[in-house]
C-alpha positions as CSV (number, residue, x, y, z in Angstrom):
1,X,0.0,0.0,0.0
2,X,0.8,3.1,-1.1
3,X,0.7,6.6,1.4
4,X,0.0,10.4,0.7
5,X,3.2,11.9,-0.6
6,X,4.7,8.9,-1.8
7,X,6.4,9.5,-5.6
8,X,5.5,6.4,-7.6
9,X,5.3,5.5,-11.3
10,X,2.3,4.9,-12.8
11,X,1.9,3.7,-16.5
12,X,2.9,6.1,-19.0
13,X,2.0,9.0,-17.4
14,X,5.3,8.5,-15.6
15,X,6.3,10.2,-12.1
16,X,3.5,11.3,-10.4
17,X,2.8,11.9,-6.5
18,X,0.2,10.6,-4.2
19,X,-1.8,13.5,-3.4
20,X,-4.7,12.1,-1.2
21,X,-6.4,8.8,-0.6
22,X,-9.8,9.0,-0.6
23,X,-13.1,7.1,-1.2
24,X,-15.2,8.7,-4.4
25,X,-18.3,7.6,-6.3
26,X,-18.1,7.9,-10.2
27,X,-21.4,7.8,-12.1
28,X,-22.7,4.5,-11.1
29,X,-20.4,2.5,-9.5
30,X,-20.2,1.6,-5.9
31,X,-17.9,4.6,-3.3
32,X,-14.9,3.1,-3.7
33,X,-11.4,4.1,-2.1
34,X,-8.8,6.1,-4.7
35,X,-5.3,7.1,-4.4
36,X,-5.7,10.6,-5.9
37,X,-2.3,11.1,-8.1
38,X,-0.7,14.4,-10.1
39,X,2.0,14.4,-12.5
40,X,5.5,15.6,-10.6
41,X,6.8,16.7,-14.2
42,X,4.9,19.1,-16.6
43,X,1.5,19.9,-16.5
44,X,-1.3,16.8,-16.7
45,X,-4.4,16.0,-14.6
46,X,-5.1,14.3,-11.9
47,X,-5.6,10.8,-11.8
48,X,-7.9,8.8,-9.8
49,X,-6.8,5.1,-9.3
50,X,-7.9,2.4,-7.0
51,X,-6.3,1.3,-4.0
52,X,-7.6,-2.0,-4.8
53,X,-7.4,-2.7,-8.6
54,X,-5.2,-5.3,-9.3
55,X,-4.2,-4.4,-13.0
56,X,-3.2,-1.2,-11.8
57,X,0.2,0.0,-13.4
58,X,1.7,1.6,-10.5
59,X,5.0,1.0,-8.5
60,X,7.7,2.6,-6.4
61,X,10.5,5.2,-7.9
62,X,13.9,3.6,-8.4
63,X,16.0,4.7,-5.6
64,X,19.1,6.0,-6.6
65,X,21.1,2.9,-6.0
66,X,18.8,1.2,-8.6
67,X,19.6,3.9,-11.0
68,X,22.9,3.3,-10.7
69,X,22.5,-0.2,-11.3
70,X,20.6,0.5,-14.1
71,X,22.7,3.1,-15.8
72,X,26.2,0.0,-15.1
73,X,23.9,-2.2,-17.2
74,X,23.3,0.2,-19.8
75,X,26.2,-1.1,-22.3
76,X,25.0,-4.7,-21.4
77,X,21.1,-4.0,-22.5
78,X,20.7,-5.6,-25.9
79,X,18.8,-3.5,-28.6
80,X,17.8,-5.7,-31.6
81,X,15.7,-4.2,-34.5
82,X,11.9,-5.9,-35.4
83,X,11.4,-5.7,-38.3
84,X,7.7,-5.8,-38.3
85,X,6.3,-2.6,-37.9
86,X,3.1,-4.0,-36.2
87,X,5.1,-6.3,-33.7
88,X,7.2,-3.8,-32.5
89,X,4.8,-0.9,-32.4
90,X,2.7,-3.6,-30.2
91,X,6.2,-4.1,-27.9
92,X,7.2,-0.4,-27.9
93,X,3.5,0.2,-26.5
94,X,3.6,-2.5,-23.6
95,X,7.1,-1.3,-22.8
96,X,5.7,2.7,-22.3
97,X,2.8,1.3,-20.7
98,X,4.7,-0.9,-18.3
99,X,7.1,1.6,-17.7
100,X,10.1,-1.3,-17.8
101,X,13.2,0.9,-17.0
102,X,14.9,-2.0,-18.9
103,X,12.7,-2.0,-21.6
104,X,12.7,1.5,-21.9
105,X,16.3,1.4,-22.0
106,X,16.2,-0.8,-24.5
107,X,13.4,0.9,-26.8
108,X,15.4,3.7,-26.9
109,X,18.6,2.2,-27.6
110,X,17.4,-0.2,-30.7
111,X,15.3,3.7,-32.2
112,X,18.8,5.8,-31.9
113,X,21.0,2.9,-33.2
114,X,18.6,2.5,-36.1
115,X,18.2,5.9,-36.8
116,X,21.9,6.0,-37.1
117,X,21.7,3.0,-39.6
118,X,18.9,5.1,-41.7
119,X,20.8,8.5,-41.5
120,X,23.6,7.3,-42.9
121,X,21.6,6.0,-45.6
122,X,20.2,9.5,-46.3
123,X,16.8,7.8,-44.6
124,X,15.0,8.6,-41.2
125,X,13.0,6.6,-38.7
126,X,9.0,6.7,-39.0
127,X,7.2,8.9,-37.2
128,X,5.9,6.4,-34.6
129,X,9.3,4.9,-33.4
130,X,10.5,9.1,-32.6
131,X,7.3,9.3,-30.9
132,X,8.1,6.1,-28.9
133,X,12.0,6.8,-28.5
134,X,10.6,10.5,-27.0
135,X,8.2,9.2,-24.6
136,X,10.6,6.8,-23.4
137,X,13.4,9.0,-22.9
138,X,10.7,11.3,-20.5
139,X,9.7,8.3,-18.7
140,X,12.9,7.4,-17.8
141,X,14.4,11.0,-17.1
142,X,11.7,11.7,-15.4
143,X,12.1,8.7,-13.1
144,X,16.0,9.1,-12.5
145,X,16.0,12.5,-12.2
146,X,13.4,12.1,-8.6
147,X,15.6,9.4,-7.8
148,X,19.0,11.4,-8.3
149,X,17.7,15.0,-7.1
150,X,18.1,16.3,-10.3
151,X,16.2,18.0,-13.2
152,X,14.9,16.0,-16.1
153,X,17.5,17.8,-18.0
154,X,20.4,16.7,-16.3
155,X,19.9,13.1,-16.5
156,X,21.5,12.7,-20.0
157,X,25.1,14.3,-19.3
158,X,24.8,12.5,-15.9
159,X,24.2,9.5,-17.3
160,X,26.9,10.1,-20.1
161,X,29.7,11.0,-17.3
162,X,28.8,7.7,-15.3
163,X,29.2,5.8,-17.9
164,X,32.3,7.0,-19.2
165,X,34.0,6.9,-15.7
């Protein structure tokens, strides 16, 4: 169980904060007990989940040991092209929906290497797997920077210096 104040993930909306816990009634349905949640990055609305649903997307933050353990891993995450433009728009989708630091990690790993691939053929990447590379990369900046005590903005060259150390 999750309390008031608590920074947690939640699907791809990303880092959000626990802002009450409270029992509401929406149109029909029974009172039933919410945690109330708003976006800690940017501007977005304010969610209503239930304390008790058990498809609910929602975790902890990484702490910042985890981030480090995430960001040694880096080099080690492997980032292999589909081919099939349905199956990996399907994959990229669970992955952003999950929120899978790994599989984010990976998503954005396996867009920017094939981008490389297509820019050096004088091609680009579709609009969908940018879209997905972007969301990721907030999802995950988001995440660390809580986690770290930093902006969103800082988590690239952070990242970038710990790896090269």
């Amino acid at each position: 169980m999750f309390s008031i104040d608590d920074p947690v993930v939640y699907g791809s909306t990303g880092v959000c904060r626990i802002v009450d816990i409270r029992r509401e009634k929406f149109g029909s349905r029974t009172d039933r007990e919410y945690y109330v949640l708003q976006p800690v990055y940017g501007q977005g609305s304010t969610l209503y989940v239930p304390t008790d649903s058990p498809n609910a997307r929602m975790r902890n933050i990484l702490t910042e040991a985890e981030v480090h353990e995430l960001i040694e891993a880096m080099p080690d995450i492997t980032n292999e092209w589909i081919g099939d433009d349905q199956v990996r728009k399907a994959l990229f989708q669970e992955i952003l929906q999950t929120c899978d630091q790994r599989g984010l990690i990976r998503l954005i790993r396996t867009v920017h290497r094939r981008r490389s691939e297509l820019t050096e053929k004088g091609k680009g990447i579709s609009s969908g797997d940018a879209e997905s590379m972007k969301a990721a990369e907030r999802l995950l900046q988001n995440e660390f920077a809580l986690a770290l005590d930093i902006a969103p903005d800082q988590v690239v060259p952070y990242i970038v210096g710990q790896v090269r150390t």
